[in-house]
py3Dmol code that shows the C-alpha trace and the ligand (Angstrom):
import py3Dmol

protein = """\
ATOM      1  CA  UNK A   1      17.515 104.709  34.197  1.00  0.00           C
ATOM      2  CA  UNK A   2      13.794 104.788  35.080  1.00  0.00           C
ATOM      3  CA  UNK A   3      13.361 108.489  36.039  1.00  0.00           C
ATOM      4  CA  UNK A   4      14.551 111.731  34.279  1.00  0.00           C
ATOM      5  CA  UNK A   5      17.260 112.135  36.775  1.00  0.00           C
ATOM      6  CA  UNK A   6      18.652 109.496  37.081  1.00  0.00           C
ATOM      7  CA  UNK A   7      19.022 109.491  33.305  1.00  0.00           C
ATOM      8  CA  UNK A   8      19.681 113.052  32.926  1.00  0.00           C
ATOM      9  CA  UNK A   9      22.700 112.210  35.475  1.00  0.00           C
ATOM     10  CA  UNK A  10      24.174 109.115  33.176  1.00  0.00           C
ATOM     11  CA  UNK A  11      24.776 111.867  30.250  1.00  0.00           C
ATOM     12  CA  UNK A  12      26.230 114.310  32.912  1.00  0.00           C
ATOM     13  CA  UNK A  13      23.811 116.376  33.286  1.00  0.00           C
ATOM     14  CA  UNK A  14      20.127 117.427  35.671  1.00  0.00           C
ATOM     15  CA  UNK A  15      17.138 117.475  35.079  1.00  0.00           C
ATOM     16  CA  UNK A  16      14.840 119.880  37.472  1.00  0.00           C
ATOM     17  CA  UNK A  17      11.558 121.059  38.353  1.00  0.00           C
ATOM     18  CA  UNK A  18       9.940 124.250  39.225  1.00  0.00           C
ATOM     19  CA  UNK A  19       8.925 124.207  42.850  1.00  0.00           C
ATOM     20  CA  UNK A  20       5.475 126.040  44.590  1.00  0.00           C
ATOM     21  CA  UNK A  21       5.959 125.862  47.970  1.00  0.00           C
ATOM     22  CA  UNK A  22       2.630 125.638  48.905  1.00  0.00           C
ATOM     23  CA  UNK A  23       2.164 122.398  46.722  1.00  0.00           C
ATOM     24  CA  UNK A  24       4.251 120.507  48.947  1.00  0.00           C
ATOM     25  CA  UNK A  25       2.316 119.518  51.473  1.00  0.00           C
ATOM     26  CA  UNK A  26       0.190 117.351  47.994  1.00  0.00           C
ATOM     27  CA  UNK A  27       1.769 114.267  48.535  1.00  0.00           C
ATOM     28  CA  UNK A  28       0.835 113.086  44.745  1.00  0.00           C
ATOM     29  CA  UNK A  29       3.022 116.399  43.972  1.00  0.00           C
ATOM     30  CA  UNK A  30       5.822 115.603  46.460  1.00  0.00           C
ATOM     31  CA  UNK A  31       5.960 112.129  45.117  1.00  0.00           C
ATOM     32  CA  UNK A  32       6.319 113.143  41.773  1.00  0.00           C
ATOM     33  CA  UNK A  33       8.721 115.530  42.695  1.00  0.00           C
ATOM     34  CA  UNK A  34      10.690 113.601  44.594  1.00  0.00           C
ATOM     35  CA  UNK A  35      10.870 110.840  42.247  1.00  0.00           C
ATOM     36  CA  UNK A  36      11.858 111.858  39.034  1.00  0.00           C
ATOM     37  CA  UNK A  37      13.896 115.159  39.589  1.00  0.00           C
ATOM     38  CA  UNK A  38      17.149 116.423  40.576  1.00  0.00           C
ATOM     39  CA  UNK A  39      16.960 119.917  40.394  1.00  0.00           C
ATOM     40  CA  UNK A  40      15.329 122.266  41.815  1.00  0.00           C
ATOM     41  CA  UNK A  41      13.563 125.834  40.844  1.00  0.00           C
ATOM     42  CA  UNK A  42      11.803 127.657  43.373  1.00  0.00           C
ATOM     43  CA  UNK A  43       8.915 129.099  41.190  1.00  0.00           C
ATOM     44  CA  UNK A  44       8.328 132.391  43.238  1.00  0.00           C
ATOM     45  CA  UNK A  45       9.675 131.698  46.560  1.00  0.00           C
ATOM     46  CA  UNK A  46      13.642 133.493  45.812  1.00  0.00           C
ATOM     47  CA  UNK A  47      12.733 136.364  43.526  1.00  0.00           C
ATOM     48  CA  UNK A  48      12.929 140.105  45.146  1.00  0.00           C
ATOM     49  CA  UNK A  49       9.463 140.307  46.146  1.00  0.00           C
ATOM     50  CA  UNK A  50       9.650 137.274  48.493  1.00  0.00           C
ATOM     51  CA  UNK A  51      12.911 137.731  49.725  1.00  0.00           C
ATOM     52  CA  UNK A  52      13.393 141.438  50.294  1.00  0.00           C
ATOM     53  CA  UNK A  53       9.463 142.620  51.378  1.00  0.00           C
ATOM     54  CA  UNK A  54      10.729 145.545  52.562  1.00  0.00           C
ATOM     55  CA  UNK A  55      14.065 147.725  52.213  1.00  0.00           C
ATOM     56  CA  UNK A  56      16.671 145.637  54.200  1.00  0.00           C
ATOM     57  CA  UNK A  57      14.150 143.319  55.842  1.00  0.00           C
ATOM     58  CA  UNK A  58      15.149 140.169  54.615  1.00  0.00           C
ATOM     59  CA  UNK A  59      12.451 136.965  54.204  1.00  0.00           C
ATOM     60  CA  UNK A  60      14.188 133.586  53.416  1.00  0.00           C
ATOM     61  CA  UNK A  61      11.442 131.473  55.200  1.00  0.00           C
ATOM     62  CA  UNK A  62       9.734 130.159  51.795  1.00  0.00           C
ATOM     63  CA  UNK A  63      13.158 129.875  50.043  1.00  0.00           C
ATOM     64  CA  UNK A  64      14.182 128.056  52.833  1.00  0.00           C
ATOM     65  CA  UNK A  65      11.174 125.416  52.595  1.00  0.00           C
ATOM     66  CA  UNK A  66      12.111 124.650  48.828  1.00  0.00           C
ATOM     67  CA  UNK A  67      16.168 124.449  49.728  1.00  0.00           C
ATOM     68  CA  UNK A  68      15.574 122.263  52.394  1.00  0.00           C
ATOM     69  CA  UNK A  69      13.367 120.145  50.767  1.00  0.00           C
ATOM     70  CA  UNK A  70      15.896 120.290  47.940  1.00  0.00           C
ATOM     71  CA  UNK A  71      18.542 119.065  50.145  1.00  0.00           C
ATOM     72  CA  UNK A  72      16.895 116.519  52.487  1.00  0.00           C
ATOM     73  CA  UNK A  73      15.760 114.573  49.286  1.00  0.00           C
ATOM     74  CA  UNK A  74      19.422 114.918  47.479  1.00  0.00           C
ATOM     75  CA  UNK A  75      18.535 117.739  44.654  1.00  0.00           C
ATOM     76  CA  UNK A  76      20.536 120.826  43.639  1.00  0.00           C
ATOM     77  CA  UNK A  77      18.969 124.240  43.797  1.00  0.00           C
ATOM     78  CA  UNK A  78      18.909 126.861  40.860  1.00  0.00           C
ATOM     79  CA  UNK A  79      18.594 129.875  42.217  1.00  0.00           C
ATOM     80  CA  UNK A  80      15.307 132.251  41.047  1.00  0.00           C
ATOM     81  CA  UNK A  81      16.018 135.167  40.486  1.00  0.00           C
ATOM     82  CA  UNK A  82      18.324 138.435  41.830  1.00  0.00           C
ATOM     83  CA  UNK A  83      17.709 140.871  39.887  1.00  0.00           C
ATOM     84  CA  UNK A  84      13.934 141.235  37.324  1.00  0.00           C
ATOM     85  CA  UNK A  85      11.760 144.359  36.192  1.00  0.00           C
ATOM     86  CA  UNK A  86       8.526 141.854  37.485  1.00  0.00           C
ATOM     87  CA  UNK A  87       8.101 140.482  40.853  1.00  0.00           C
ATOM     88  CA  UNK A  88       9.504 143.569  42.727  1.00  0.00           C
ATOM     89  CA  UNK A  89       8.532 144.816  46.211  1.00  0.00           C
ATOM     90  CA  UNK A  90       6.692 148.240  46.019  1.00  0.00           C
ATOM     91  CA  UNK A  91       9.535 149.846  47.506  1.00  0.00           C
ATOM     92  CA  UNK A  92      11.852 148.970  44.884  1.00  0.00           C
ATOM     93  CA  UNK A  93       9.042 149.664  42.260  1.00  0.00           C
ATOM     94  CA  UNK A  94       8.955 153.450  43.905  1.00  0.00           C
ATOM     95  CA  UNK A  95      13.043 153.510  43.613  1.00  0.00           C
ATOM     96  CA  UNK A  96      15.393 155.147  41.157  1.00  0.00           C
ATOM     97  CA  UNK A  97      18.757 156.270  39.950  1.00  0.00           C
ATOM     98  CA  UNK A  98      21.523 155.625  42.149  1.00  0.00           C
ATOM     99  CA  UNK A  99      19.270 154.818  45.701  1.00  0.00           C
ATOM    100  CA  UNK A 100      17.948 152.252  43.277  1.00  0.00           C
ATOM    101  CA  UNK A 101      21.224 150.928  41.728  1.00  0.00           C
ATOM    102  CA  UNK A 102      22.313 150.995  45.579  1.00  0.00           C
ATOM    103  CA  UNK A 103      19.242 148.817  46.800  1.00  0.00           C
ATOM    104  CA  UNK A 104      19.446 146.320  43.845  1.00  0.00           C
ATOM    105  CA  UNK A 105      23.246 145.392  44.221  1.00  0.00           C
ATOM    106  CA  UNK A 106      22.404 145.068  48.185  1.00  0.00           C
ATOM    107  CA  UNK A 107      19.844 142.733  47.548  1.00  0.00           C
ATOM    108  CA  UNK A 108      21.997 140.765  45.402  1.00  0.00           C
ATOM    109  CA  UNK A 109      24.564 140.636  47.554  1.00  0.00           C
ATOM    110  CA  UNK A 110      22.580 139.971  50.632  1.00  0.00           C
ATOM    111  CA  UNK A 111      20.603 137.070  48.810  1.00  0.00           C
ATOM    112  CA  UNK A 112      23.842 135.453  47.350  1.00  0.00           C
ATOM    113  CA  UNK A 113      25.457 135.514  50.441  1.00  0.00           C
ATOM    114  CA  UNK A 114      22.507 133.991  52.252  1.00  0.00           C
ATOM    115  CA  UNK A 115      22.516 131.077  50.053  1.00  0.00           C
ATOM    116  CA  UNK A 116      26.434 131.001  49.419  1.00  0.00           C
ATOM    117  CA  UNK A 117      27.413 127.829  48.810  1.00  0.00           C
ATOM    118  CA  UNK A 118      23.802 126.300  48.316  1.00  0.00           C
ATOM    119  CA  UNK A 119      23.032 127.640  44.876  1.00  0.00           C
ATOM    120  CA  UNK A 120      23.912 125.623  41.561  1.00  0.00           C
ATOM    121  CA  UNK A 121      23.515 128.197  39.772  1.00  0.00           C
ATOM    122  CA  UNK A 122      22.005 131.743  39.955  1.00  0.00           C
ATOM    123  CA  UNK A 123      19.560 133.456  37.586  1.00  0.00           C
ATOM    124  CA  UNK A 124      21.653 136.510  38.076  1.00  0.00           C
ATOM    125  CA  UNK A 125      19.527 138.943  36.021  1.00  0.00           C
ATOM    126  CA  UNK A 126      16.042 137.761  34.027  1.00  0.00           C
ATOM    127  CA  UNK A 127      14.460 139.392  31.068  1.00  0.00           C
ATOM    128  CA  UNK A 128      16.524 142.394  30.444  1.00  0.00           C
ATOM    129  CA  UNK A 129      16.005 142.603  26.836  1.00  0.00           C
ATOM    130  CA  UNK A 130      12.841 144.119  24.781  1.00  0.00           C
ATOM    131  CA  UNK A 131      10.772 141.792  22.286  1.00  0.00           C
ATOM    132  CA  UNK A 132      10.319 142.600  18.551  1.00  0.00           C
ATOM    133  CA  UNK A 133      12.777 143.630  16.060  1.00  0.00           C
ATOM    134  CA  UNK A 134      15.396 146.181  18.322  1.00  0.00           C
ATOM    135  CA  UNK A 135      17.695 143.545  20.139  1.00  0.00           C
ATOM    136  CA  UNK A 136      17.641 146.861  22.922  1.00  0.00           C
ATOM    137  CA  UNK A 137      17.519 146.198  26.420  1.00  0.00           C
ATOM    138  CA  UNK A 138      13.771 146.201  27.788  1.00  0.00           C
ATOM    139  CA  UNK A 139      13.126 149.536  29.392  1.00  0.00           C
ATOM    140  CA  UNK A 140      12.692 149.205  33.491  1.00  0.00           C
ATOM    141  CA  UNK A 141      13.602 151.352  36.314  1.00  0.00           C
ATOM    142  CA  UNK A 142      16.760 148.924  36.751  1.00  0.00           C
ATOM    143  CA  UNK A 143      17.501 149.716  33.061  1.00  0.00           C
ATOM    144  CA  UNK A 144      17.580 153.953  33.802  1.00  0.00           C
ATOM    145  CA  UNK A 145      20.263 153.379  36.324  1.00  0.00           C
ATOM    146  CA  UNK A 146      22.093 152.956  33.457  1.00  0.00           C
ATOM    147  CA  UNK A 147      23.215 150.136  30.983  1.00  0.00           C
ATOM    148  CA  UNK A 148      25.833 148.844  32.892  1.00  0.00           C
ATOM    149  CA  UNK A 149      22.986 147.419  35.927  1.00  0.00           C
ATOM    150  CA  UNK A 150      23.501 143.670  34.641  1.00  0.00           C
ATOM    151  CA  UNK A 151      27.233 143.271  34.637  1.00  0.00           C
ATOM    152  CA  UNK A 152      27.170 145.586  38.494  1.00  0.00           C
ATOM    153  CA  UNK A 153      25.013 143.019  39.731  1.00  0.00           C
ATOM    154  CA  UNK A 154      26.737 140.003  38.352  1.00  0.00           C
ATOM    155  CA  UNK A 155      30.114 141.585  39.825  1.00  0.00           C
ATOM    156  CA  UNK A 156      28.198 141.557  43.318  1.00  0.00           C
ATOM    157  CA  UNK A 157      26.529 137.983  42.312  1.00  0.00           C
ATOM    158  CA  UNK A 158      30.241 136.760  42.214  1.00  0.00           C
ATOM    159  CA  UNK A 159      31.333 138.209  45.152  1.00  0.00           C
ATOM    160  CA  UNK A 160      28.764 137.174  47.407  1.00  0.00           C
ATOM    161  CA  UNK A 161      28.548 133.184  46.243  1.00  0.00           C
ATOM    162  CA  UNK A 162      32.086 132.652  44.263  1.00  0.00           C
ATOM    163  CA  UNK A 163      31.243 129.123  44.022  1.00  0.00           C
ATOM    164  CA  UNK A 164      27.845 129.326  42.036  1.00  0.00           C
ATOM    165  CA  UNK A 165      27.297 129.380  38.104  1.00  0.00           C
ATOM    166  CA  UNK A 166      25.836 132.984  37.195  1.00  0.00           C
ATOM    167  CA  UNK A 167      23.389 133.010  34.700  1.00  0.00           C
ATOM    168  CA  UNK A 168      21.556 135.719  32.435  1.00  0.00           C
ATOM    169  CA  UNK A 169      17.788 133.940  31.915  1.00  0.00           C
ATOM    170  CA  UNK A 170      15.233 135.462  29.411  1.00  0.00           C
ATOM    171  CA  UNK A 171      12.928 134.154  27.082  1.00  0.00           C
ATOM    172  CA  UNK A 172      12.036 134.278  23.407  1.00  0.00           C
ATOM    173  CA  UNK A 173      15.658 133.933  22.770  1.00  0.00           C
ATOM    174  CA  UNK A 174      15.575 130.464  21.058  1.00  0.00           C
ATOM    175  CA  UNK A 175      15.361 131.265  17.958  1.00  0.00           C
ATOM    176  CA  UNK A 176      18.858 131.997  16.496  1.00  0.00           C
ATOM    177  CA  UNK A 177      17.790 134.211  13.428  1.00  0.00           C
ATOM    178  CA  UNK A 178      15.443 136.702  15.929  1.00  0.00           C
ATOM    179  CA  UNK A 179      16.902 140.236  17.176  1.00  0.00           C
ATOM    180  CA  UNK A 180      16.323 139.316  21.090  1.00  0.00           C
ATOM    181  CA  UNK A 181      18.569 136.192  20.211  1.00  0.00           C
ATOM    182  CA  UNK A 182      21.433 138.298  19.124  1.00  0.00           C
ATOM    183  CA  UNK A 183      21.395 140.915  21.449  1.00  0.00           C
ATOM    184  CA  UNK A 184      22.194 138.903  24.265  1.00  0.00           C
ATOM    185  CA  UNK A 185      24.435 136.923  22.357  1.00  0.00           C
ATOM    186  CA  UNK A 186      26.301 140.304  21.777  1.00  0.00           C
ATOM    187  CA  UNK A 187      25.977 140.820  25.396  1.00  0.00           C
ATOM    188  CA  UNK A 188      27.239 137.915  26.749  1.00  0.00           C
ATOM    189  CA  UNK A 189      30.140 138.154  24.134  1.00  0.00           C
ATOM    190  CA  UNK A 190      31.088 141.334  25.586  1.00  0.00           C
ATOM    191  CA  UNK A 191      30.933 140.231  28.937  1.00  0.00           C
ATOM    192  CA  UNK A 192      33.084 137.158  28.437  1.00  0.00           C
ATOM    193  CA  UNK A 193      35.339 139.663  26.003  1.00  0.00           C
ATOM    194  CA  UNK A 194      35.612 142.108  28.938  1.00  0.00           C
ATOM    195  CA  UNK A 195      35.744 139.798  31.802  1.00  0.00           C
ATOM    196  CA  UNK A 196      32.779 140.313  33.414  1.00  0.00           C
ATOM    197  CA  UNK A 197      32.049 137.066  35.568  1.00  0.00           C
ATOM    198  CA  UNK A 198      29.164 135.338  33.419  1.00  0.00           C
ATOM    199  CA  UNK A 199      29.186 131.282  33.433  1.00  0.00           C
ATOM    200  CA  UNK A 200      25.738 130.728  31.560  1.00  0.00           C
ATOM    201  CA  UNK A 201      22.617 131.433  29.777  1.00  0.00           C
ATOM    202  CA  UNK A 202      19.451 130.362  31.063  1.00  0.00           C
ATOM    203  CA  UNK A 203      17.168 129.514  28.289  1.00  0.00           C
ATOM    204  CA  UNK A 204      13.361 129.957  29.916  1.00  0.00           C
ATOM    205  CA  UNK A 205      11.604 127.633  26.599  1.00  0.00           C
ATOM    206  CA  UNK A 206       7.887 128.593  27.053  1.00  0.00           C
ATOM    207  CA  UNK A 207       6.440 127.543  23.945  1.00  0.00           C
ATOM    208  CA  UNK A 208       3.308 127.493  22.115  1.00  0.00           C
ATOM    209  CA  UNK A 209       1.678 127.321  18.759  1.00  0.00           C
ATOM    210  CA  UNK A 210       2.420 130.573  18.485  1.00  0.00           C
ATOM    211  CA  UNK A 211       6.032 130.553  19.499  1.00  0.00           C
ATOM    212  CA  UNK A 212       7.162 127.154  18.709  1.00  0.00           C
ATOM    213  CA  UNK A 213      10.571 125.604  18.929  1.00  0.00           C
ATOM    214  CA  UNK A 214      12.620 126.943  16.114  1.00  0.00           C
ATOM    215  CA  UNK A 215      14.501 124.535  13.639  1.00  0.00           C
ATOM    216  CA  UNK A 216      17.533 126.241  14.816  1.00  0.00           C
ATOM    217  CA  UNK A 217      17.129 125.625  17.917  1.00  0.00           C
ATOM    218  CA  UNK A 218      20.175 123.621  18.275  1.00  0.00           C
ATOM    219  CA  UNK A 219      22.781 126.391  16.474  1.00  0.00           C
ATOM    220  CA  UNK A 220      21.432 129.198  19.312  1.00  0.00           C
ATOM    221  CA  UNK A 221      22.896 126.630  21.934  1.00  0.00           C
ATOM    222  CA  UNK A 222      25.629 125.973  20.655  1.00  0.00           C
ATOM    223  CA  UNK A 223      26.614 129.053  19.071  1.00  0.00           C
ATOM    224  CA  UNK A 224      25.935 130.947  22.890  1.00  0.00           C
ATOM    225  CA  UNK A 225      28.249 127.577  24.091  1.00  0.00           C
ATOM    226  CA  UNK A 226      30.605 128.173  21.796  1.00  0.00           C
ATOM    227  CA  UNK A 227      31.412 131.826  23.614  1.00  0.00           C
ATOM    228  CA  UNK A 228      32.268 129.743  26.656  1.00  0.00           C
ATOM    229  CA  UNK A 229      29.413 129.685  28.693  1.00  0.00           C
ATOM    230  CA  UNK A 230      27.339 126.767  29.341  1.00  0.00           C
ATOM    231  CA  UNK A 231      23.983 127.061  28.538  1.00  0.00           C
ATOM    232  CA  UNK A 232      20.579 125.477  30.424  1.00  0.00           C
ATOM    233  CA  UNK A 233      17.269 125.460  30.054  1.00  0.00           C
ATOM    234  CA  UNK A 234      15.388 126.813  32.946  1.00  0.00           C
ATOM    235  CA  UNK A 235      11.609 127.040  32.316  1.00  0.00           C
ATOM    236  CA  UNK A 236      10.633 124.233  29.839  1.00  0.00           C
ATOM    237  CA  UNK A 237       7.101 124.317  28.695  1.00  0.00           C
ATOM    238  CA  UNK A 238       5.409 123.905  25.438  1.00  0.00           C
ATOM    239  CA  UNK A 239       1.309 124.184  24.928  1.00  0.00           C
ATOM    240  CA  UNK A 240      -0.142 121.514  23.148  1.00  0.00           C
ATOM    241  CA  UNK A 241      -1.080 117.557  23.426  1.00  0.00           C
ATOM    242  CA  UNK A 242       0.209 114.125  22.818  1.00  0.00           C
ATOM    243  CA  UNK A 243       2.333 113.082  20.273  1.00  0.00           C
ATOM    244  CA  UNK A 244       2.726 116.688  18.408  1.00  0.00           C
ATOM    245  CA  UNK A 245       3.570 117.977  22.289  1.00  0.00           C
ATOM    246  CA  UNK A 246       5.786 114.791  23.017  1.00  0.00           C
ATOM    247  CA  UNK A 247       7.891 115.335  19.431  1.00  0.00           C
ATOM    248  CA  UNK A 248       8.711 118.925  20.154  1.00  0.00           C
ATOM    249  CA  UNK A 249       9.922 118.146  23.996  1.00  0.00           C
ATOM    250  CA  UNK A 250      12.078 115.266  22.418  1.00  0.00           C
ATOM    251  CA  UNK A 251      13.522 117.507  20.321  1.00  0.00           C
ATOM    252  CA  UNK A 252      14.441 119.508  22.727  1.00  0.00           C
ATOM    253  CA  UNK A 253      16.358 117.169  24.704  1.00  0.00           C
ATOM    254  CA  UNK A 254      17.839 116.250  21.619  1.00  0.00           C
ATOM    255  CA  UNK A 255      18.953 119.932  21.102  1.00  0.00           C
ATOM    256  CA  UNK A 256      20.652 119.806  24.645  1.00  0.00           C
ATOM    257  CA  UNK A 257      22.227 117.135  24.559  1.00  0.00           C
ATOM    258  CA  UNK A 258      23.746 117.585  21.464  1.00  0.00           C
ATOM    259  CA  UNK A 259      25.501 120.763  22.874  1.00  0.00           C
ATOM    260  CA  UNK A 260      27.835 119.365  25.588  1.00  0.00           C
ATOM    261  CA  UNK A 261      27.736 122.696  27.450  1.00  0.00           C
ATOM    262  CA  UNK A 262      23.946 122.214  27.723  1.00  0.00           C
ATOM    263  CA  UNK A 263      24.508 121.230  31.355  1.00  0.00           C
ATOM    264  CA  UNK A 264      20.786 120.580  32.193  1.00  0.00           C
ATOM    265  CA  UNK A 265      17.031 121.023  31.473  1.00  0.00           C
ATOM    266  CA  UNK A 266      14.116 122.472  34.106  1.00  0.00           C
ATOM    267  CA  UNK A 267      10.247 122.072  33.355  1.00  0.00           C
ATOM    268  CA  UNK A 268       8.527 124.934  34.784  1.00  0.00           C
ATOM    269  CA  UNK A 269       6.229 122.783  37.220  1.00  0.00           C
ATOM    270  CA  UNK A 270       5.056 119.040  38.146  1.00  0.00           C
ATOM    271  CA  UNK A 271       1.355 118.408  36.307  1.00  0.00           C
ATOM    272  CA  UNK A 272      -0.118 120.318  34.042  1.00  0.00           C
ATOM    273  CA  UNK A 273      -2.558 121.514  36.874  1.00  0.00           C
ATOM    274  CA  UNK A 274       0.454 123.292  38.493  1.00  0.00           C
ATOM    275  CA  UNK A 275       1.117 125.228  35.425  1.00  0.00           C
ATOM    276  CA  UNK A 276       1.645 129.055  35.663  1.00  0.00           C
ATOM    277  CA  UNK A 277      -0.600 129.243  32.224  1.00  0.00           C
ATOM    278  CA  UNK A 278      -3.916 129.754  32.429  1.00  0.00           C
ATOM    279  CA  UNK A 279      -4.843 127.010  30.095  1.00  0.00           C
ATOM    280  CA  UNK A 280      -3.639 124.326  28.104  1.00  0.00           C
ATOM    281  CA  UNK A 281      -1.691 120.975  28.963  1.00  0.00           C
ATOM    282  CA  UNK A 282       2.401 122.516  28.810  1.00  0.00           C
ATOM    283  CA  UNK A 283       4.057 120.074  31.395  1.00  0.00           C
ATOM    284  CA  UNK A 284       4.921 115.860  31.761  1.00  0.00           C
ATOM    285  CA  UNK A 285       2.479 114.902  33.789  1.00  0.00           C
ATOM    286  CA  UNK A 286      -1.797 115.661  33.935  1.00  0.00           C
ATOM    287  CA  UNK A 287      -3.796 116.357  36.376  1.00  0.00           C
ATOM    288  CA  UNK A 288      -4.300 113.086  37.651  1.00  0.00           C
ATOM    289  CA  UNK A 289      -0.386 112.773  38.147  1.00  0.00           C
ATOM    290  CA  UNK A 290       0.287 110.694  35.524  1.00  0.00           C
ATOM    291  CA  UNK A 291       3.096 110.737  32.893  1.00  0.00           C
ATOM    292  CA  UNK A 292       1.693 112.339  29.837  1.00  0.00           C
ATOM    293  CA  UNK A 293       3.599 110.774  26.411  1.00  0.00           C
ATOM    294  CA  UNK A 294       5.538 113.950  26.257  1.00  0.00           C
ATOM    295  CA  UNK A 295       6.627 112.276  29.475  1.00  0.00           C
ATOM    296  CA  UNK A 296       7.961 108.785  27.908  1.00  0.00           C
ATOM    297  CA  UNK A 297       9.581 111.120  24.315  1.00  0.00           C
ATOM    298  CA  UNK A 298      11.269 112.746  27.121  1.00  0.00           C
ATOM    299  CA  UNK A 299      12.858 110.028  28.949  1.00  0.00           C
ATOM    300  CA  UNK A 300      13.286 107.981  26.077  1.00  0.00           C
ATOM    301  CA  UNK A 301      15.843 110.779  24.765  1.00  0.00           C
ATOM    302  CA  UNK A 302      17.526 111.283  27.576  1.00  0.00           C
TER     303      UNK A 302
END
"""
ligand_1 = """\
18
XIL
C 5.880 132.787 37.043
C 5.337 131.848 38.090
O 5.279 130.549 37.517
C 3.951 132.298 38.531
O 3.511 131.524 39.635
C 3.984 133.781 38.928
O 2.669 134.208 39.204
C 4.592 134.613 37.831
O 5.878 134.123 37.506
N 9.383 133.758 33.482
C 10.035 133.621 34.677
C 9.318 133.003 35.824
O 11.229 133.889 34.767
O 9.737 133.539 37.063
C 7.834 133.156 35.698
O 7.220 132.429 36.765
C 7.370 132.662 34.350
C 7.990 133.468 33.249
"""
view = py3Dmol.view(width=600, height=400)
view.addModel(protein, "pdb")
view.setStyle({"model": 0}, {"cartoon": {"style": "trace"}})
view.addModel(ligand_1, "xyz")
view.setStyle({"model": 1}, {"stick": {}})
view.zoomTo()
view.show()
């Protein structure tokens, strides 16, 4: 096929895009959008700031403008994100022990059932673990409510929207042989060993020269797979230029695809220009809206 969906869909599986609301009235962007994707990430519009401004006030409007854009043009919505230490309102920020453990399970439950039945599948929880050598859990004021926060809120995730994938999302968790890596491979394995409803691990891929895609990138998918989960990746971006950039985003469609519980892979934006990073060239398209060769590696993979 002649778009990454299309061919994404003939080996069973998406391929989405990271969605600013405010970039859809670019019609170069919408086009683009439109055209070669069938998934869809909201990039701030669902997380807890945005949706829960204040305690119990609920604010779906912008999520709403990416779902039903999602859904008048045929895509699937990933849903971005319940549950994160970043991106909080400032009452939430203020919150702690059990009136926090209280609000955060509300809010999942509240969000999930708002979008019950519309979600593919939900970032449940993103970035609870710390970076360097510990494989800990990141410290947060979610985190001293007490370790068991992430498998509470995917209980509540489960409840709400029984019909949508729950995922645990973080980053820097590509490389098999690093301590982040295994500690939420020991977490998940608990969870599936204890029952606790988890159907797959979000993979966020932001890469750059100095974090670039491991060799083993292929073993950490399938060996979190191989737990029974399935196993996406969410955020896909990687720093660099044209054919060095284009030979490290083939291989990771490669990676995926060789892992047939990869079910699907999200760049984290449209052009490069629409990148969250400050600098650099991470995405399939430039500026100008045209496909980059990163672009072509890409869909000649797929
Ligand atoms: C980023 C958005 O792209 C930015 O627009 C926002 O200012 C900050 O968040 N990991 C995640 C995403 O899970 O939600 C982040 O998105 C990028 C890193």
């Amino acid at each position: 096929a002649s778009t990454l969906g299309a061919s994404a869909a003939e080996r069973g599986r998406y391929f989405g895009v990271a969605i600013a609301g405010s970039r859809l009235g670019d019609s170069q962007y919408a086009t683009i959008a439109n055209r070669e994707f069938n998934m869809v990430s909201a990039e701030n519009e669902m997380k807890p700031d945005a949706t829960e401004p204040n305690q119990n006030q609920f604010s779906f409007g912008a999520g709403d403008q990416i779902a039903n854009w999602a859904r008048s043009n045929g895509k699937q919505v990933r849903g971005h994100t319940l549950a994160w230490h970043s991106q909080q309102p400032g009452w939430i920020q203020r919150m702690e022990g059990s009136g926090l453990r209280s609000a955060m399970l509300n809010h999942v439950t509240r969000v999930a059932s708002y979008y019950q039945g519309k979600i593919h599948s939900w970032d449940v929880v993103n970035e609870a673990f710390a970076d360097g050598s510990s494989g800990a859990r990141r410290d947060s004021n979610l985190q001293r409510t007490g370790n068991d926060w992430i498998e509470a809120a995917f209980r509540a995730a489960r409840a709400a929207d029984p019909g949508a994938k729950l995922c645990y999302n973080d980053y820097n968790t590509d490389n098999w042989s690093h301590a982040k890596t295994q500690g939420v491979y020991r977490m998940v394995q608990d969870f599936k060993s204890r029952g606790v409803p988890i159907d797959c691990v979000g993979f966020q891929a932001h890469f750059n020269s100095g974090n670039p895609v491991p060799s083993n990138y292929h073993t950490t998918l399938q060996n979190f797979a191989d737990l029974g989960v399935d196993v996406q990746i969410t955020e896909l971006d990687i720093e660099g230029s044209g054919s060095s950039q284009a030979e490290q985003y083939r291989g990771i469609v490669q990676a995926c695809l060789a892992v047939t519980r990869c079910n699907g892979i999200t760049v984290w934006g449209v052009r490069d220009t629409d990148s969250w990073r400050a600098s650099g060239t991470p995405l399939l398209f430039n500026g100008s809206g045209q496909k980059k060769a990163a672009y072509d590696a890409v869909l000649a993979q797929l």
